[in-house]
Phi, psi and omega in degrees: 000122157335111191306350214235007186255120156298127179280143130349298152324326206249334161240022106324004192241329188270342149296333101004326172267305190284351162255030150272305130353322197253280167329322184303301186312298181335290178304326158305314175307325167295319164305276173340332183262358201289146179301335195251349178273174203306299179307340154304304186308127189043032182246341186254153186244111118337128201246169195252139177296176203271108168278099159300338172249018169323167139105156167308157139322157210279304217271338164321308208263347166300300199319327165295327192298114188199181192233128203223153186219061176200108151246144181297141163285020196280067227282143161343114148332144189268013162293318188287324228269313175316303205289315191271322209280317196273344177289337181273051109183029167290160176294103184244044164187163170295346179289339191120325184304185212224183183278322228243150152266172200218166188306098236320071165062049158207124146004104194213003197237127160217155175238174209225122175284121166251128197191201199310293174320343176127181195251115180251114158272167191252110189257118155327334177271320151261027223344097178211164173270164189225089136038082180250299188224138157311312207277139216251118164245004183288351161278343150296327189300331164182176169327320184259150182305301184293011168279339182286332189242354164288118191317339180237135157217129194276173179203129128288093181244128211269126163268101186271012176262335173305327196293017237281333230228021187227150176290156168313318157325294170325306190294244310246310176313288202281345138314334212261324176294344213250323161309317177265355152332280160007252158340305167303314164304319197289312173327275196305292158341310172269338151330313185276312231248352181090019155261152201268170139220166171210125114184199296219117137285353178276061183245153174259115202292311195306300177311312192270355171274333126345262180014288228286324190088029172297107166346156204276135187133276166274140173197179193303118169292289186196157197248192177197097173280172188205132130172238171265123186321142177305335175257037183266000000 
């Protein structure tokens, strides 16, 4: 047999790694959240659960759906804040997936609250924020004036190391779709609920992955604000 012809076999075994793969992540994240590890302590914001049955009907909220560059400095609810976190990539089934979909099924996206307080990322699995940074980054966050003063701007950040079997090119591709999956639920969500968004390529990537303290590896996709129309 031709080394280059794929078996059955052979994509049973790498759907089988990646969702052992998946699992792996999953479990890490529940660890983190766990009371006695390390990475917890006085480090996680509990989120209030999420109301799944809130929001328009789907096609209200396409017909609604648009993009604003004016916002009020007016901060989240910590309720609004549950609810748009888990519509952009929360656990919505007992397997563990996520609302949004992802790169052939293994997780490469995580996403990061940036706001007055500092920078959270947000693990799905306790829906809770996790402590990343102290430091107010939301003027980093991108190019334009109004990101410094909107309570949220969302980051989408690529674990380009998860990628093994794609070029650096590839990865950058195939994150940035799994971000803006992402990004649409954050669109429609606020589309339902009367909150504004954009979002944002205009970021200096390199600079805010610095900021951010990013690992060798992972780096920046796409940013995103939320929050209330400016003239709210």
């Amino acid at each position: 047999m031709s080394r280059n012809v794929r078996t059955p076999l052979d994509d049973a075994g790498k759907s089988m790694t990646r969702r052992t793969l998946n699992k792996t992540l999953l479990t890490a994240s529940a660890l983190a959240a766990a009371p006695g590890a390390a990475l917890a302590q006085g480090a996680l914001r509990t989120l209030p659960p999420p109301r799944k049955e809130i929001g328009k009907p789907l096609m209200q909220a396409l017909q609604a759906r648009h993009s604003t560059r004016e916002y009020s400095p007016r901060p989240l609810p910590e309720q609004a804040l549950s609810d748009l976190l888990w519509a952009a990539y929360g656990i919505n089934r007992p397997s563990g997936d996520r609302t949004a979909p992802y790169w052939r099924h293994i997780m490469v996206i995580d996403v990061y609250a940036v706001m007055a307080d500092g920078v959270w990322l947000y693990e799905p699995a306790p829906h809770a924020l996790r402590r990343h940074l102290a430091a107010d980054l939301r003027a980093q966050t991108g190019l334009q004036d109004f990101v410094g003063t909107a309570p949220l701007n969302l980051v989408y950040v690529v674990h380009g190391e998860r990628m093994t079997d794609v070029s650096a090119e590839d990865r950058r591709l195939y994150g940035s779709v799994d971000a803006a999956f992402a990004g649409q639920n954050v669109y429609l969500y606020c589309a339902s609920e009367g909150l504004a968004t954009v979002f944002r390529g205009a970021v200096d990537y390199a600079k805010l992955g610095r900021a951010m303290q990013l690992p060798d590896g992972q780096f920046v996709a796409f940013a995103q604000t939320v929050g209330y129309p400016g003239s709210v």
